[in-house]
C-alpha positions in Angstrom: 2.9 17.9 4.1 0.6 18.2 1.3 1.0 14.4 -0.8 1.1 15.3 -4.6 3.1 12.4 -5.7 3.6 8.9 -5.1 5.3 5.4 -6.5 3.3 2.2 -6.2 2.5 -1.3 -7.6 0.1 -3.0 -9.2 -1.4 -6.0 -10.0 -4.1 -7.3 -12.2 -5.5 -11.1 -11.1 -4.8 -14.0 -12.7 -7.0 -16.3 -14.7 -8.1 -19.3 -13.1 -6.7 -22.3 -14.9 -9.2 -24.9 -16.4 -9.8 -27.9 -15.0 -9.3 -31.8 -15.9 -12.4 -33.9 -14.9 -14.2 -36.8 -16.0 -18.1 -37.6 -15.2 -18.2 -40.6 -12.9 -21.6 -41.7 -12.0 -23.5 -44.9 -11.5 -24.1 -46.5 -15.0 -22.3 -44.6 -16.4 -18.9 -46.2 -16.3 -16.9 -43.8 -19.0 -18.2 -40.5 -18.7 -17.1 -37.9 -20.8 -14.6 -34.8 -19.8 -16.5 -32.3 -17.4 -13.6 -29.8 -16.4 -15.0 -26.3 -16.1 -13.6 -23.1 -17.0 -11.2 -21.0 -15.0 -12.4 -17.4 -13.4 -11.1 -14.1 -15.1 -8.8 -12.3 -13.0 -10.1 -9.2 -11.7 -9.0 -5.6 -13.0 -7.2 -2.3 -11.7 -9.3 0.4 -12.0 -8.5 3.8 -11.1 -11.7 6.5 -10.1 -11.8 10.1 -9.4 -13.4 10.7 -5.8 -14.6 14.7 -5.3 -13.9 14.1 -1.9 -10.6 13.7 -2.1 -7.4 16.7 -2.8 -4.3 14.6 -2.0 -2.6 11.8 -2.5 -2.1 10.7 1.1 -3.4 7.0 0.6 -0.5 6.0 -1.6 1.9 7.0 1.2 2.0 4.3 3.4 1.0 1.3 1.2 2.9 0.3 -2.0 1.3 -2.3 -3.8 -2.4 -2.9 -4.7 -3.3 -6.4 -6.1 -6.9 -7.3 -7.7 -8.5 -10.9 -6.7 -7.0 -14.0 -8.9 -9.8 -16.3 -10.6 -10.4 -19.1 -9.2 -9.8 -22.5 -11.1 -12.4 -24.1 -12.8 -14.3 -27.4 -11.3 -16.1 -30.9 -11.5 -19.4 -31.2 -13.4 -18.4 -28.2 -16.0 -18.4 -25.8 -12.4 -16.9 -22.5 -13.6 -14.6 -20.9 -11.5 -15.6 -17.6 -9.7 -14.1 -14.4 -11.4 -11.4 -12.7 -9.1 -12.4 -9.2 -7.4 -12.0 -5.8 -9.4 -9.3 -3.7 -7.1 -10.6 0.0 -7.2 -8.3 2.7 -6.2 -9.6 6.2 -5.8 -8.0 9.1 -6.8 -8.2 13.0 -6.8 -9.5 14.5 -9.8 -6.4 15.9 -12.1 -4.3 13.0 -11.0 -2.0 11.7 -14.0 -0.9 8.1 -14.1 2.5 7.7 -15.6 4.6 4.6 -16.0 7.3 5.0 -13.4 10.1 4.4 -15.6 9.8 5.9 -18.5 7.5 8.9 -17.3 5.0 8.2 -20.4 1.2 8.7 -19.5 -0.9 6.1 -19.2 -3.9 8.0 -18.0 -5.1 11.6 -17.2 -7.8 11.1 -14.3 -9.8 14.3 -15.1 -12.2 15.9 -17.6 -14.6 13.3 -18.8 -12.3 10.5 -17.4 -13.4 9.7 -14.7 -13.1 5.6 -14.3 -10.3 3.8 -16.5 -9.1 0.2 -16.2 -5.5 0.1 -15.7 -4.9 -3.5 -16.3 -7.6 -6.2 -17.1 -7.7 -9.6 -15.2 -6.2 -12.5 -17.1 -8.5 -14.9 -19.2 -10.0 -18.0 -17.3 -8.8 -20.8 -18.9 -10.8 -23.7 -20.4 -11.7 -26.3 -19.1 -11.4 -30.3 -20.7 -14.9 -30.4 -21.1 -14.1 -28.0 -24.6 -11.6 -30.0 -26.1 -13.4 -33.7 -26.8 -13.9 -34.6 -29.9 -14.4 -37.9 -32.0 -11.2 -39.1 -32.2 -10.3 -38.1 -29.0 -13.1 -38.4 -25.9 -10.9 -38.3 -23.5 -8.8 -35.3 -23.0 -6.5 -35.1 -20.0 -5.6 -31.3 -20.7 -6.6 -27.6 -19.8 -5.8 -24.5 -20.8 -4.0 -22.6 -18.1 -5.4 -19.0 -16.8 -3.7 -16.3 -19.0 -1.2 -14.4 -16.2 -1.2 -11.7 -14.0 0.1 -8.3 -14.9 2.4 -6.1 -13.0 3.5 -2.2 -13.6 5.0 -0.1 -11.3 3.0 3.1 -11.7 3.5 6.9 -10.8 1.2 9.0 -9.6 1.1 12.6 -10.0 -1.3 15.2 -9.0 -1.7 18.3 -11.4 -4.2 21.1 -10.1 -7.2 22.1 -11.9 -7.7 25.9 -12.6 -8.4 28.0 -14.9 -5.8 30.8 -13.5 -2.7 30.3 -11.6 -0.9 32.9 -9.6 2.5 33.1 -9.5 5.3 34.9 -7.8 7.8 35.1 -5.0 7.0 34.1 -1.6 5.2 37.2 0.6 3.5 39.5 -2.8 0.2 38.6 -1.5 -0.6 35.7 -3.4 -2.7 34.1 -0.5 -4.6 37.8 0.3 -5.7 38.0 -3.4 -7.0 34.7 -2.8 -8.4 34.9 0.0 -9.9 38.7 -1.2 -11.2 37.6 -4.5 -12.6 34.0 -3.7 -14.3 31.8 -1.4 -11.0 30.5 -0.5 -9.5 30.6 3.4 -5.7 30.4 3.0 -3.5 30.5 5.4 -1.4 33.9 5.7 1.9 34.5 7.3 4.9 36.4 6.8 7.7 33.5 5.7 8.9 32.0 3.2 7.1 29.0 1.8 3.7 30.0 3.4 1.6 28.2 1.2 2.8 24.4 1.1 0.2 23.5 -1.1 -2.2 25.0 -3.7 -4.8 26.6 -2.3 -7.8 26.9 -5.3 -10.8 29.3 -5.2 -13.7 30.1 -7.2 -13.9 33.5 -8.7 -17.6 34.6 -8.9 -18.7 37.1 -11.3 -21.4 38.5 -13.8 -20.6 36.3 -17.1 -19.3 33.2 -15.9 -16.3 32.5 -12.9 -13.5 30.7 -12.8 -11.2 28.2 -10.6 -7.8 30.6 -9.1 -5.2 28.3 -7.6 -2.7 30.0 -5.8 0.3 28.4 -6.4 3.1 28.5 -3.6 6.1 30.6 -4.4 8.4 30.3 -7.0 12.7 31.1 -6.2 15.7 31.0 -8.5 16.3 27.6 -9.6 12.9 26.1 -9.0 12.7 24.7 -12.4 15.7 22.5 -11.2 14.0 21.6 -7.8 15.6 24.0 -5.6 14.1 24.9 -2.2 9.9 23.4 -2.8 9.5 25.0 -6.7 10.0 21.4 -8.6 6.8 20.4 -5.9 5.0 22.4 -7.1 5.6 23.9 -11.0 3.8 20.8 -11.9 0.2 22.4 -10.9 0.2 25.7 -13.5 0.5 22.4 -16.4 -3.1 22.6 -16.7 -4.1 26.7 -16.1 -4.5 28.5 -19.1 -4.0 32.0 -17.9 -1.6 33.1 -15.5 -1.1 35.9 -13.1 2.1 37.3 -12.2 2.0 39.2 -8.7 4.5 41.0 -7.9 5.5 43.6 -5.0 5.8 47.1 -6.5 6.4 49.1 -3.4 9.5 46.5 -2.9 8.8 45.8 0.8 11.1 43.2 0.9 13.8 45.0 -1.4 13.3 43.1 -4.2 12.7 44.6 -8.2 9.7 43.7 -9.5 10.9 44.3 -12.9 13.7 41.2 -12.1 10.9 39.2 -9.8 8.9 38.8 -13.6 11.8 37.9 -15.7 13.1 35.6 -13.0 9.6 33.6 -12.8 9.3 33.6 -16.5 13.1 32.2 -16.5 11.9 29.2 -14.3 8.2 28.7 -16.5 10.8 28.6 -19.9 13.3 26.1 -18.0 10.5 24.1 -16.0 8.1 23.9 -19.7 9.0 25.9 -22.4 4.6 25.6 -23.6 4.2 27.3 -20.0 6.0 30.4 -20.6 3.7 30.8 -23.6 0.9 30.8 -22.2 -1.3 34.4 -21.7 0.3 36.0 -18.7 -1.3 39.4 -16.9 0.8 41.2 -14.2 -0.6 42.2 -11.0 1.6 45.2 -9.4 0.7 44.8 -5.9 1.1 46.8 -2.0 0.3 49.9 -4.3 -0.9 50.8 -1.1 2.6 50.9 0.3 4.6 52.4 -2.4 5.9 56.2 -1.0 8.7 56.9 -3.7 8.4 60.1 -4.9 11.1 58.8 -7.8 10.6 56.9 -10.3 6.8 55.3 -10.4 7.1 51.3 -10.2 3.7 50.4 -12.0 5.0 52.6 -14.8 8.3 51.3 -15.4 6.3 47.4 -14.8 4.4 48.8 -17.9 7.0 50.5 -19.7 8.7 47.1 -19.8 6.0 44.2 -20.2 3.3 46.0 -21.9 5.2 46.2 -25.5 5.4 42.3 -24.8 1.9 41.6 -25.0 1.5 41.8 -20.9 -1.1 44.0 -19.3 -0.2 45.3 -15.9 -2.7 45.9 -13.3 -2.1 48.5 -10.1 -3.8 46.9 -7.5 -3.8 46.3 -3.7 -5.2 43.3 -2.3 -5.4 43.9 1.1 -8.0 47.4 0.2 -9.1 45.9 -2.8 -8.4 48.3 -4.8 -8.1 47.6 -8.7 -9.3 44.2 -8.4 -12.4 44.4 -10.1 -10.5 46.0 -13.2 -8.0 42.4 -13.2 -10.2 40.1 -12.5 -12.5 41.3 -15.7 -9.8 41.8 -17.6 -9.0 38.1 -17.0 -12.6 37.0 -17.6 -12.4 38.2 -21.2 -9.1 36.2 -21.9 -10.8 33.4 -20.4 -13.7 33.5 -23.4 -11.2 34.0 -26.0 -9.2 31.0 -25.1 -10.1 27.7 -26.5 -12.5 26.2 -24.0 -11.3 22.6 -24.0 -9.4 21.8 -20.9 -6.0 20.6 -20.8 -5.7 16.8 -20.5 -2.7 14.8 -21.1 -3.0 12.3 -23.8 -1.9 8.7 -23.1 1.7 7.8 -24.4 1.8 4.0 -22.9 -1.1 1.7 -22.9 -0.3 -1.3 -20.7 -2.5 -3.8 -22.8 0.0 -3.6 -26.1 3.4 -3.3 -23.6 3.1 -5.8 -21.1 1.8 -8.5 -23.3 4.0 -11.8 -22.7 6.1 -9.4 -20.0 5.0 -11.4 -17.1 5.5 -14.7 -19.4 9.4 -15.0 -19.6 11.0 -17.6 -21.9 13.9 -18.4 -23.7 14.5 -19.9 -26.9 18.9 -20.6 -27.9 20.7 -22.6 -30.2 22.6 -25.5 -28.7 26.3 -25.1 -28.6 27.1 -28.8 -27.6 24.6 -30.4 -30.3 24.4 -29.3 -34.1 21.4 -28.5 -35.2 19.7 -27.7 -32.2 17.5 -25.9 -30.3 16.5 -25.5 -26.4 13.6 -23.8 -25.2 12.6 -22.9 -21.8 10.4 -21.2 -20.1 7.9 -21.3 -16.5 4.7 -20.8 -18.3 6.1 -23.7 -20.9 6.9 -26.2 -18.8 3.8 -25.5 -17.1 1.9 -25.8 -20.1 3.6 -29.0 -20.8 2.2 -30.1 -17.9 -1.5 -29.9 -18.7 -0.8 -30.7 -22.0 -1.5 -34.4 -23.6 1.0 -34.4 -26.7 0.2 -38.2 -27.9 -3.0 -36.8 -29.2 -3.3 -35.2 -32.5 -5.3 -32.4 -30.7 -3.3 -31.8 -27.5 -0.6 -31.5 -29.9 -2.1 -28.8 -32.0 -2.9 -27.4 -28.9 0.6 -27.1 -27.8 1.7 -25.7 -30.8 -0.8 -22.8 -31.2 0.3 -22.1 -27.5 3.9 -22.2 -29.3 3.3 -19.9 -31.9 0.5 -16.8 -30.0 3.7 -16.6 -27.3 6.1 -16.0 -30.5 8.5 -18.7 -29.9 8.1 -20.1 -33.5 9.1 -16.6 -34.5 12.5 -16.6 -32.7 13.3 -20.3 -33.4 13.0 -18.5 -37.3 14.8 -15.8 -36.4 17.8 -18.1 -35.1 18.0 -20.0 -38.2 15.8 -23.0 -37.5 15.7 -25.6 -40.8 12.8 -27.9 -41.1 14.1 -31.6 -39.7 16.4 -29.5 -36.9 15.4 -30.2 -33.2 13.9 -28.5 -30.5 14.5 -29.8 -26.8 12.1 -28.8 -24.1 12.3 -30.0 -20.7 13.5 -33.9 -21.2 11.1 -33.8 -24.5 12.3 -33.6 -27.9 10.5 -32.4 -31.3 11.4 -32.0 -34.8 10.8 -29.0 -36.8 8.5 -28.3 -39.7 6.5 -25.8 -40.5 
């Protein structure tokens, strides 16, 4: 089964934490604070690889971590920066945070290597917080934290024109007539279970055809494979409609267009908008001596703005006619190509996410305050609050995570207290 979609993890590195050290050598009985710096965390990157069409990798493996920085050492030794985790993709493949369907990234055009998430800072070491009053400092800063975002993963196809219709018009034979495309052809539903995409060479300039598989009633609302695959006309920016006129398979053509044009309107309303061309195919095959099909396709659509070509793609008859005709639209369109703009940029909406805390006003003690929090006790633990400086330190920590904010928020009045893990501090600003 062609893989065009998948859910999956991942994680930038942490940041080394800094490290507490003193130089001890001979004769020199009270060396001074030599704790290097933590490593950086490494980052998620995301890359377009040619070689690549699906999305098959993501199948089997869910979560994709980068390398953590390693913690700094002795003798101002810096800890070594965490591997980059690099995660190759097909070109066209939008990244979309999984809960809220926003995009984060559009992996095609110019785009083809984005950092997803950046590493976490190294932090620093001892060795940068001496100063005269206080030679001696028996804190570091921790490594800023990992982050973590459950991403979604979405292939869109890249063509110029799509073709669209009903299963068994002849999609796959235009194709497969027209370009240097090899498709396979049968005679059942749901032939095609992927897009097949071909290059269109002619006089002027080609273009990319994907042969999208075909559409039923109530695609647009995932019935039967449409849902699957609606997703890969997003990007084309004209559209032909093929559709069997000599009704081999009993169906109207006239009905076949309004229904697909239903499902564009339903799936994307921008979709139904965009230039459409009809292709009245099996000409070859049509032995009515009623009323002539192609006409009453064109004494329908034409008045709308739709062309309608005659042709047969098996004799290739009237394909050199379409296929110019959609050359032309091609150079009057705009020529930028359609890439999806980022709605959700991890670097504003995961700050502090991986850093929970809580800050609440005492119910047993007037006046009160109580703040927890992992990343604050741990911080407490590095932290040397006799000193004027460690305490500054600690407070600065305090105020970049936004706990003074909240403690204002709740009321807080200078001289009130605020309890945090056995230790207890008065407020003022």
């Amino acid at each position: 089964m062609f893989a065009d979609r998948a859910r999956i993890i991942i994680r930038s590195g942490k940041g080394g934490d800094g490290h507490v050290s003193f130089r001890r050598e001979l004769y020199v009985p009270d060396g001074g604070p030599d704790g290097g710096d933590g490593g950086k965390g490494g980052d998620v990157i995301f890359e377009v690889d040619e070689g690549l069409n699906t999305l098959i990798d993501f199948r089997h493996r869910r979560k994709f971590s980068a390398q953590d920085g390693q913690e700094g050492g002795k003798r101002r030794c810096h800890g070594s920066n965490g591997a980059d985790i690099v995660l190759k993709v097909p070109e066209g493949t939008v990244i979309k945070e999984a809960e809220s369907g926003q995009v984060i990234a559009d992996m095609s055009g110019e785009n083809r290597r984005q950092v997803i998430l950046k590493g976490g800072r190294g932090g620093n070491g001892n060795m940068h917080y001496a100063t005269s009053t206080m030679q001696a400092p028996k804190y570091a800063q921790p490594g800023q934290d990992a982050k973590e975002l459950e991403v979604f993963l979405e292939l869109k196809v890249i063509a110029d024109v799509g073709l669209v219709g009903f299963p068994n018009v002849g999609k796959s034979t235009l194709l497969s007539r027209v370009t240097n495309a090899n498709p396979k052809i049968a005679n059942y539903h749901f032939t095609t279970l992927s897009p097949n995409l071909g290059v269109v060479d002619m006089e002027g300039g080609g273009f990319v055809i994907a042969d999208i598989p075909g559409l039923i009633e109530g695609a647009s609302e995932g019935v039967g494979l449409g849902h699957e695959f609606l997703r890969h006309i997003e990007r084309t920016k004209v559209m032909i409609h093929i559709v069997d006129a000599a009704s081999v398979e009993g169906r109207d053509p006239v009905e076949d267009i309004q229904k697909i044009n239903a499902e564009l309107e339903a799936y994307n309303a921008d979709l139904a908008k965009r230039p459409q061309v009809i292709a009245a195919n099996k000409i070859d095959a049509i032995y009515t001596e009623d009323e002539d099909p192609v006409q009453r396709l064109r004494d329908v659509f034409e008045p709308q703005g739709i062309p309608v070509f005659a042709i047969s793609a098996v004799s290739g008859q009237g394909l050199k006619e379409l296929l110019y005709h959609v050359q032309k639209m091609l150079r009057e369109l705009p020529q930028e190509k359609i890439v999806f703009e980022q709605e959700y940029d991890p670097e504003v909406r995961l700050v502090g996410v991986n850093l929970p805390f809580t800050v609440e006003k005492s119910e047993e003690e007037e006046n009160t305050y109580i703040v927890e929090g992992p990343r604050i006790e741990k911080m407490l633990g590095y932290t040397n609050l006799e000193s004027e400086k460690g305490f500054q330190f600690f407070q600065n920590f305090m105020k970049e995570l936004g706990i003074l904010d909240q403690l204002e928020e709740l009321g807080i009045q200078e001289g009130d207290t605020v309890r945090m893990y056995g230790l207890q501090f008065d407020y003022y600003k």
